[in-house]
Structures are given as structure tokens and as C-alpha cells.
C-alpha positions in Angstrom: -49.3 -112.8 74.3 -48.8 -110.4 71.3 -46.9 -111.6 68.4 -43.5 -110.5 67.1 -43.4 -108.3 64.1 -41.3 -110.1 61.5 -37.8 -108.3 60.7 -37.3 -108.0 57.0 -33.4 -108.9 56.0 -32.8 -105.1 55.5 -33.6 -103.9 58.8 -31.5 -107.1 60.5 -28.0 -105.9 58.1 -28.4 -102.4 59.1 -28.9 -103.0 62.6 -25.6 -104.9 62.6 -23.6 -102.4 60.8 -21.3 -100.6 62.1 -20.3 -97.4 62.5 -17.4 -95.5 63.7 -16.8 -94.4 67.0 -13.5 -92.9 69.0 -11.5 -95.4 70.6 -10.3 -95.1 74.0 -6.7 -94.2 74.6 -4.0 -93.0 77.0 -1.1 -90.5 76.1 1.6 -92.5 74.6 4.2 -90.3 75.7 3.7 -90.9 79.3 3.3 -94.4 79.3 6.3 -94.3 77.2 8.2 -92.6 79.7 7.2 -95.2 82.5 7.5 -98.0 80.7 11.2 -97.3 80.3 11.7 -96.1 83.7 10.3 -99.5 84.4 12.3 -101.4 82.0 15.6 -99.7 83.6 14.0 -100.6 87.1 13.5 -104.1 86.6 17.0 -104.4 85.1 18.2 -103.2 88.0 17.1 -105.4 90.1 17.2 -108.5 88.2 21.1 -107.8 88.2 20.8 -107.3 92.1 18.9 -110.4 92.9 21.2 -112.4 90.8 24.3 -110.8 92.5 23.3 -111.8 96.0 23.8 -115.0 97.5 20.9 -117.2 97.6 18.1 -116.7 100.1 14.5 -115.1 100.1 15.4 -111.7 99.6 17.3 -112.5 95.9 14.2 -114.4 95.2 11.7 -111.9 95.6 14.4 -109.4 93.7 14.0 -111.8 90.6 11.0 -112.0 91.0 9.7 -108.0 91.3 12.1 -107.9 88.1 10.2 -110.0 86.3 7.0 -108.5 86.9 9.0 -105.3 85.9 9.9 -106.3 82.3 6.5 -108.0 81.9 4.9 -104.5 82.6 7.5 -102.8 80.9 6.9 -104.9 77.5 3.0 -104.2 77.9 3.7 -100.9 78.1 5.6 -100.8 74.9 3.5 -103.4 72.8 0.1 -101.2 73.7 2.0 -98.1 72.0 0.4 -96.6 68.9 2.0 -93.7 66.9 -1.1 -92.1 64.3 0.4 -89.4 61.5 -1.9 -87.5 59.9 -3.9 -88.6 56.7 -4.4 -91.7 58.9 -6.4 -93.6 61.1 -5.8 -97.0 63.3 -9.1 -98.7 64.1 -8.4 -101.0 67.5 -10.2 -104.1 67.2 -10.2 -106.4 70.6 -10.7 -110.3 70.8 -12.8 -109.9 67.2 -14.9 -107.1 68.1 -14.5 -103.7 66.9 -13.7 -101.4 69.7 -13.4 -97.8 68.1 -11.0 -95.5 65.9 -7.6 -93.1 66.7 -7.7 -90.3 64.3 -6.1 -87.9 66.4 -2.0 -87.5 65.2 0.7 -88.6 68.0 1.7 -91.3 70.3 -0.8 -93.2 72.0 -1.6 -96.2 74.3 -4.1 -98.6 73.9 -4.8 -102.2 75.0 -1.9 -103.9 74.2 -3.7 -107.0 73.3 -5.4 -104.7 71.0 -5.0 -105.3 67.0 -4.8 -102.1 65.6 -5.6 -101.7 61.8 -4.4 -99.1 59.5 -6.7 -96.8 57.6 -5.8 -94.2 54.8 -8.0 -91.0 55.4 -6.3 -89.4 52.6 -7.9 -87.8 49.5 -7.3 -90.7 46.7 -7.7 -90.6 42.9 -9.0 -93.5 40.9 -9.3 -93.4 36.9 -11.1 -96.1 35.2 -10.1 -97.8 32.1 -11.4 -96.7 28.8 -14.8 -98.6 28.4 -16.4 -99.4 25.4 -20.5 -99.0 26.0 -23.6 -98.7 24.2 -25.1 -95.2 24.4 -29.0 -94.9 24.7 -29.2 -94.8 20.5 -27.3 -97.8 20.9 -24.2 -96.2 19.6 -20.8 -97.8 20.6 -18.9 -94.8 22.4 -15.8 -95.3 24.7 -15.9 -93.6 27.9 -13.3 -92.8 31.4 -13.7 -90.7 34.2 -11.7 -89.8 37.7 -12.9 -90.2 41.1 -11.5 -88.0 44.1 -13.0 -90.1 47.4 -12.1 -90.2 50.7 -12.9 -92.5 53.7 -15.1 -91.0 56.0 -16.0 -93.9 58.4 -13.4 -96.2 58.9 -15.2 -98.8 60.8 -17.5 -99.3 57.5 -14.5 -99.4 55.4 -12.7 -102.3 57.2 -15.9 -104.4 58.4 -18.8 -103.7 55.7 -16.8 -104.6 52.9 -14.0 -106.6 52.2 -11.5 -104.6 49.9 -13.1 -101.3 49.7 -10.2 -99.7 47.4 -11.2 -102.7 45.1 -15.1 -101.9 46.5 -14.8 -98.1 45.4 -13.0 -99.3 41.8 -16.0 -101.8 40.6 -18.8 -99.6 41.7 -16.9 -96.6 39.7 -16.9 -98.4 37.1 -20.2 -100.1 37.1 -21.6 -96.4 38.1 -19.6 -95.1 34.5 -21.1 -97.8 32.3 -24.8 -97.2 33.7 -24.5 -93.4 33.8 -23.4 -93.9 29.4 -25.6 -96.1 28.7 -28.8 -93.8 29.9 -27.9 -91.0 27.9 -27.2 -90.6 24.2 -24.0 -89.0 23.4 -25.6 -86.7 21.0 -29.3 -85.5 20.8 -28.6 -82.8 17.9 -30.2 -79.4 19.9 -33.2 -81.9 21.2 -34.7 -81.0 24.9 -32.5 -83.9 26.6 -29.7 -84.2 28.2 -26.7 -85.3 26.1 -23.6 -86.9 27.1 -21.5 -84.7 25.0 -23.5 -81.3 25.3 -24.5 -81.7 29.0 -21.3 -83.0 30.7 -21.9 -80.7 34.2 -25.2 -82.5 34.6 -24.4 -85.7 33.6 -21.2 -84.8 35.9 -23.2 -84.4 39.0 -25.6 -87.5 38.0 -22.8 -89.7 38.0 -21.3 -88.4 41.3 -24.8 -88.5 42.6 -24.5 -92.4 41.6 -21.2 -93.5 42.7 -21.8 -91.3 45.9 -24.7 -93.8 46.3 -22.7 -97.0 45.6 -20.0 -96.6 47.7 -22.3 -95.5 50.7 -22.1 -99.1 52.5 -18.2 -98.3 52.3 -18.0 -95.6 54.8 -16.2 -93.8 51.5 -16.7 -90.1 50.5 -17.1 -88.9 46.9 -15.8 -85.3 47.0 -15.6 -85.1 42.8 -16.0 -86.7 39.9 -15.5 -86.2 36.0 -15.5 -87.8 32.6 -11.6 -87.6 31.3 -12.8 -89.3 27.8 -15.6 -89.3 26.0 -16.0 -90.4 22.0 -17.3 -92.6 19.5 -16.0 -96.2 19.4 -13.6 -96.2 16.1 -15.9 -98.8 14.1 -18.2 -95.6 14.0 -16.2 -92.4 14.1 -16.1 -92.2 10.7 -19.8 -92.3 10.0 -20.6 -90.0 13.0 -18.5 -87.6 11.6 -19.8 -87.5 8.8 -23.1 -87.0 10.1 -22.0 -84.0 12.3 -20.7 -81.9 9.1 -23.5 -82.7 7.7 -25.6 -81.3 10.4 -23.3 -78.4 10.4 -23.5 -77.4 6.9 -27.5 -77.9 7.0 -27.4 -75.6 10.2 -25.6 -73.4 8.1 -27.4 -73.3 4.9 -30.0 -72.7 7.5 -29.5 -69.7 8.9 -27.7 -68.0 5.4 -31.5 -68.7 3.8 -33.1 -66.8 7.2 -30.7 -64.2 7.3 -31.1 -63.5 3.3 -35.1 -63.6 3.4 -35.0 -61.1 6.0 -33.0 -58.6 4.2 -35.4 -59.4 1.3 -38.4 -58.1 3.6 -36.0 -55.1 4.5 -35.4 -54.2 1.3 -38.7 -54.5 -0.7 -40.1 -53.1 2.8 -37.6 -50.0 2.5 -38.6 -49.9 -1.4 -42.3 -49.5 -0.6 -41.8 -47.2 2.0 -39.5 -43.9 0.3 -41.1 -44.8 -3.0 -38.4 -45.1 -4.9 -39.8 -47.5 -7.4 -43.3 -49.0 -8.0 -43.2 -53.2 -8.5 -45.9 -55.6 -9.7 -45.8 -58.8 -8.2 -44.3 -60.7 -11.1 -41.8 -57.8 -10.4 -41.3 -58.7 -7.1 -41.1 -62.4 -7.4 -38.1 -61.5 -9.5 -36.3 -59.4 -7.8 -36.7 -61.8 -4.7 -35.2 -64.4 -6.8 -32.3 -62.1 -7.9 -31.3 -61.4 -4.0 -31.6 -65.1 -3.1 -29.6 -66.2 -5.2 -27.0 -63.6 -4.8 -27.0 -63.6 -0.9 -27.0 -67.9 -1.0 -24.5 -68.4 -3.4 -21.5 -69.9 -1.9 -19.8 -67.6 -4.7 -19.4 -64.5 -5.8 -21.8 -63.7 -8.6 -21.6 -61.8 -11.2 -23.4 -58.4 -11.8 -25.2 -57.9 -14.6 -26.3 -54.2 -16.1 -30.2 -54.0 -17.4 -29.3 -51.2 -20.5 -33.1 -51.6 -21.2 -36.4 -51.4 -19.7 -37.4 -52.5 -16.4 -39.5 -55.3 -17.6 -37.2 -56.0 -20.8 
């Protein structure tokens, strides 16, 4: 006799999962129709049988009446109207028996719960969260969520509130997805919360997509609505961005004026329009420095003398 291979815990929950499937269901209309033609029926001759005098035949009378309205209230309670954007799941004696998407009237097992399900697109915004970016920076953080539920059965069985389901693992998704990344790597090779949001974007859809997965729920988009420093630190961080921005500055003034230095003593050697020692040089690169670095406007000076006086 060959032994049983053991079944882990993950492969026993997903073989009782389950999954949507379309429930069975006649046209509501019709059934409509004949349950009031029966209704009107088994008036009629409940009225009959009680008019006669008494005997067999007003008994049976009552009796076909009764069976009448019975079928006739059957008919009605089994009747299911579905608009769209929504669903009804039909769930029989506990077990789960399949979904009505299709809009209209319909008929279905009149001992039958049926179960309401949004398929509409929803938005969810989560609260402004104070988290701890991968410097360890405090920075508040919010996004929106546009979802959708794409398997019903999932939604109403796999979880127990899964508008409540979808908020939490949002959120949770959010405060992971800040807390990997700093906010600001200042022009480094990774990704930064603030100078990457389209990749950090479709990261944190990419996360919540997963999250929600057990839901039966659809991520269709996702995006960060705030994004700053916590207030304790604004301040500072501020600071240190103008201070970045006046060093990136200074930066690029000193490149841009030693390259017309080049040009110029290049453009001197070249027509031969005056012949310099270095010493020569050295000074007139000190000249053009400081005039093109100044953050004011110098002031010229006329050499009445020699060139080296």
C-alpha cells in the first residue's frame, strides 16, 4: 500500500477556495407573468369553492386554490431584479451556488438567499500617515485607490468585510511601499520617493494588487495624493535642499566660467593676438574667474601702463 503524500496548509485553503461561477436562472419576466395569472387563478377559485354549498367538489375548489397561491407566492419570492454595476450571488442551504451579473428580472430558487455585490468602480483615499522613510526620515504620506470586484464569490466567502479588507491592506501596502524608499536620494542611482513617483506608482499598485488578490478585488490605479516631510523636520529639510541648490549652482557657474577661460586663452593663442607667460596667464585666469563668479557686477579697471606693470 503506498503512502499518502502529506498536504501542506496552503494547498488544503486553496483547494477550498472559491471561485465564481454563473448561477442558474430562469427569465423573471415569464415567471412573473404566470405567477400572477396564477395568483388571479387561485383567487378565483378560492371564491368559487367557498360560494358553493358544502360537498366534495367546494373542497377540492379550496383546495386547488391553495396549492394556487402557494405556487403563486414561490413564484414571486424566487424573483430577482439585477441593475447594472451589480451582482447577486445565490447562496442555497449554506453553500454557495453561483453569481447573476446579467441586468434584468430573473428567477431563481426561491429558497435561495441572494446576496448583493457592488461591481462598480470604487475610490478609497487613505488617511495622511506619518512613516519613517528608508533614511529614517519622518515624512507623511496618502494615496487613492480605484478597485473593483472582479470575483464575487471571493469577495463575500474569502474574507469577511472586504471594503474594510481592501482599506487595511491599502494602507498597510502605503506604509511598506514609504518605508523602502527614501524620499530624497539627491541625483543618486535609486529610486526616490519624491523624484520617482511613476515607479514607485506602479510598485505600490503592483503591492496592493497583490494584497487584495485573496479578495476577488481588482486594482485598476493607484497614486500618491501627498507626499512631504513630517513638520518636526520641514524646516531642516529645507534648508538642506537650498543648500543643495545653491551648491548645484555655484557648481555649474564655476564649470561654465572655466570653460570660457579655455576658450578664451585658447582663441588668444590661436589668432595671436597677444603673447602670455604663465605667471601671465595665471592672472588673467584669476581676473575672468572672478569676474564671471561674482554674484555682482564688478568693476572694470583700465591698465594706463604696461602689461606686466
Amino acid at each position: 500500500m503506498s503512502a499518502q503524500a502529506p498536504v501542506s496548509p496552503g494547498q488544503e485553503l486553496a483547494a477550498r477556495q472559491v471561485a465564481e461561477s454563473e448561477a442558474w436562472s430562469a427569465p423573471g419576466v415569464r415567471v412573473l407573468v404566470l405567477g400572477v395569472a396564477t395568483l388571479l387563478a387561485g383567487i378565483g377559485l378560492l371564491v368559487l369553492g367557498t360560494i358553493w354549498s358544502p360537498g366534495a367538489g367546494p373542497t377540492t375548489l379550496i383546495v386547488v386554490a391553495v396549492l394556487l397561491l402557494i405556487g403563486a407566492e414561490l413564484a414571486r419570492r424566487g424573483l430577482t431584479s439585477v441593475v447594472a454595476g451589480e451582482a447577486r450571488a445565490v447562496q442555497l442551504f449554506g453553500r454557495y451556488r453561483g453569481t447573476i451579473r446579467a441586468p434584468g428580472l430573473h428567477w431563481v430558487n426561491p429558497f435561495a438567499r441572494r446576496r448583493r455585490v457592488s461591481t462598480r468602480i470604487r475610490n478609497h483615499e487613505t488617511a495622511l500617515a506619518k512613516v519613517n522613510d528608508a533614511d529614517g526620515n519622518p515624512i507623511e504620506i496618502a494615496a487613492v485607490v480605484v478597485w473593483q470586484v472582479q470575483d464575487t464569490a471571493k469577495a463575500l466567502y474569502a474574507v469577511d468585510d472586504f471594503p474594510k479588507f481592501v482599506a487595511i491592506q491599502t494602507e498597510t501596502a502605503v506604509r511598506h511601499v514609504a518605508s523602502s524608499y527614501a524620499y530624497d536620494t539627491h541625483g543618486s542611482a535609486e529610486l526616490s520617493l519624491r523624484d520617482n513617483a511613476e515607479e514607485i506608482t506602479q510598485r505600490l499598485s503592483a503591492e496592493i494588487a497583490e494584497r487584495v488578490r485573496p479578495a476577488g478585488v481588482q486594482i485598476i490605479e493607484s497614486r500618491l495624493t501627498r507626499l512631504s516631510y513630517a513638520a518636526e523636520i520641514a524646516q531642516a529639510m529645507l534648508r538642506q535642499q537650498q543648500a543643495n541648490a545653491v551648491v548645484g549652482a555655484r557648481k555649474r557657474i564655476v564649470e561654465g566660467a572655466v570653460g570660457m577661460v579655455q576658450l578664451a586663452l585658447q582663441r588668444l593663442e590661436e589668432e595671436d593676438v597677444v603673447e602670455l607667460d604663465e605667471e601671465r596667464k595665471a592672472a588673467m585666469v584669476s581676473n575672468l574667474l572672478v569676474v564671471l563668479c561674482s554674484e555682482q557686477a564688478t568693476q572694470q579697471v583700465v591698465n594706463t601702463g604696461s602689461l606686466y606693470q
